[in-house]
C-alpha positions, 0 to 999 in steps of 0.5 A: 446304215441307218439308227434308231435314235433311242441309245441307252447303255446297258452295263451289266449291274443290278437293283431291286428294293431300295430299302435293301443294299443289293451289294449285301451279303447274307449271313448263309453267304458268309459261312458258305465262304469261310467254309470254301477257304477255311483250308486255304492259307495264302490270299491267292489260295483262298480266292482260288478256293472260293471261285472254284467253290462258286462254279462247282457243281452242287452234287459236288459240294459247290454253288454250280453257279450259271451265266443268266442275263435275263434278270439282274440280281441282287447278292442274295438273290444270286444265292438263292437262284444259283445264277448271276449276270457279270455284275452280280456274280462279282458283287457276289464275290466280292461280298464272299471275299469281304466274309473274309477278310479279302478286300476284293474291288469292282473294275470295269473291263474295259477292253471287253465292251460291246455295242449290240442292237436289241429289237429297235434300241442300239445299246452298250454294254460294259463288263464288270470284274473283281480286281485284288490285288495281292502283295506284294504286286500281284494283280488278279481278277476275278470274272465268269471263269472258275480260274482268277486271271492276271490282270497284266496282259488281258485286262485293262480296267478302271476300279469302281466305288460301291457308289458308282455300282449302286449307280450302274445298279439302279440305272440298269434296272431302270432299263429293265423296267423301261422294257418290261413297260414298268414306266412308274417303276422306271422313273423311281429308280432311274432318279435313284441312279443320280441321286446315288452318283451325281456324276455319272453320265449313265445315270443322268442318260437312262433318266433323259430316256425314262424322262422322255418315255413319260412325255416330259421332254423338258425334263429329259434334255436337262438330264441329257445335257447334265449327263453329257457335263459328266461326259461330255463324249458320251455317245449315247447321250449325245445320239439321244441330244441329236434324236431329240433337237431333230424331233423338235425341228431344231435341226441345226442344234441337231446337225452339230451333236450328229457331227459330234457323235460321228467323231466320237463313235468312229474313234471307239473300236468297239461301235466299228466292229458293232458295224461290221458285224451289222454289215455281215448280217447283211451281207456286206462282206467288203463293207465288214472288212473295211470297218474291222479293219478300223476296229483293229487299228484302234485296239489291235490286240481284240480276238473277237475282232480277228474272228470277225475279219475271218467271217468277213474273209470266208464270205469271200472266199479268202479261206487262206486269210481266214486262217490267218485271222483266227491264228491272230484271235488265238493268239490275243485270246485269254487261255481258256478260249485258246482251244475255241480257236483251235477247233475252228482252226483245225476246220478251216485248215482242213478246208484248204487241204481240200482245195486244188491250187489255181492253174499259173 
């Protein structure tokens, strides 16, 4: 299966004007959130109150907030649209916590991450979520769900500072830019992404693909080797290294970040079952099987993993052993999508009712 060479992780941030902070919130934002907590006693009580209040519908007194990835928003434009991506939905709560008195944190969720192919660029995504922690040892988060979650059990993260999130912000904006063919505009604010978080190789990677978009060759392998210093198994800068030595003939140079790029990616469950769904659209119900079955050694505890070994089983024909597998995605799934998979169960169960059992 072959790769287009440009690979730019996308996490779901945001930015705009940099003379504004877009993690800020607005004196409407406030009183919106004292007003949904102000009878609530308890901590827990009061995110509870403050989510439901987000995602009520507004005939009902709520923000009746929706899911919109087609433009990234700052705190106050999430206000003002009633929308929001995952990045700014939870800096949104967790500047309405902040309104307060709740200290609620940004966290990557690690074990949500995609990789997806958008036209001709095969990007990453990452989930970000509100993490507080309630005494005397209580974890929750906070994500798109009117319901808090504990963080045992479903989630593994990694908290961020603001910093790192103006970074991501600024970064992922950059990437908008880029696609919208803004390359001035791309170039400001990618530089403003490393400027905010040196040590992010996000940033310094989105810098290299800006710098490179402007011709200026040079410039972007140093933003790309810098980015790779931060993380040295980055596998989007280093897929952007291999692409860009093979381009100048440095095909040696090129051959050993190819190497290092298939060491990284083939340990990284997620780019497995980013294949295995590319094999499905094809067709390749055998090559999908075998590559989810990687997915799954590596992290065996995914559901959308068993879903997508079921897709595989169905197009085969193995019908018993797609059930199977979506009784294991059932199993793994976080409540609320439990009755996702009771549906589909019901479906197939029915399917194999319906089958007349092979002659012995």
């Amino acid at each position: 299966m072959r790769f287009h060479a440009l690979i730019v992780p996308v996490l779901c941030v945001m930015m705009l004007n940099a003379k504004e902070d877009p993690l800020a919130a607005t004196n409407e934002i406030r009183q919106f959130a004292r007003h949904a907590t102000g009878n609530q006693n308890s901590t827990r009580a009061k995110l509870q109150a403050l989510l439901e209040a987000v995602f009520r519908s507004q005939a009902e007194g709520g923000l009746g907030m929706t899911y919109d990835n087609a433009y990234t928003r700052t705190v106050a434009e999430v206000w003002r649209d009633r929308k929001a991506n995952c990045l700014s939905l939870t800096a949104f709560y967790v500047a309405a916590c902040d309104s307060v008195n709740i200290q609620a944190r940004f966290a990557e969720a690690l074990n949500t991450n995609r990789w997806r192919r958008v036209g001709n660029v095969v990007r990453m995504e990452r989930h970000i979520v509100a993490l507080v922690e309630i005494p005397p040892l209580e974890d929750v988060v906070a994500d798109f769900l009117p319901q808090l979650r504990k963080r045992v059990g479903v989630y593994r993260v990694a908290v961020l500072g603001d910093s790192r999130v103006r970074a991501l912000f600024y970064a992922n904006r950059a990437v908008e830019e880029l696609d919208k063919g803004q390359t001035e505009e791309a170039l400001y604010t990618a530089k403003a992404s490393v400027e905010m978080d040196s040590t992010l190789s996000v940033g310094w990677n989105i810098y290299g693909v800006v710098l490179k978009s402007h011709g200026k060759s040079e410039e972007a392998e140093i933003a790309f080797r810098k980015a790779l210093r931060c993380d040295p198994r980055d596998s989007s800068a280093i897929g952007n290294m291999q692409a860009m030595m093979r381009e100048q003939g440095r095909f040696e140079e090129a051959i050993r970040y190819r190497a290092l790029e298939l060491d990284v990616r083939k340990k990284d469950p997620y780019f497995n079952a980013f294949l295995a769904e590319e094999a499905l659209g094809e067709g390749n119900a055998d090559s999908a099987l075998t590559l989810i079955r990687k997915a799954i050694k590596l992290l065996p505890y995914e559901s959308e993993f068993f879903l997508t070994k079921a897709r595989a089983n169905i197009l085969l024909g193995k019908t018993d052993l797609a059930v199977k597998d979506l009784e294991e995605a059932k199993k793994w799934a976080v409540p609320g999508e439990r009755e996702r998979y009771d549906g589909k169960l019901a479906k197939m169960r029915e399917s194999e009712k319906g089958k007349v059992p092979a002659k012995k």
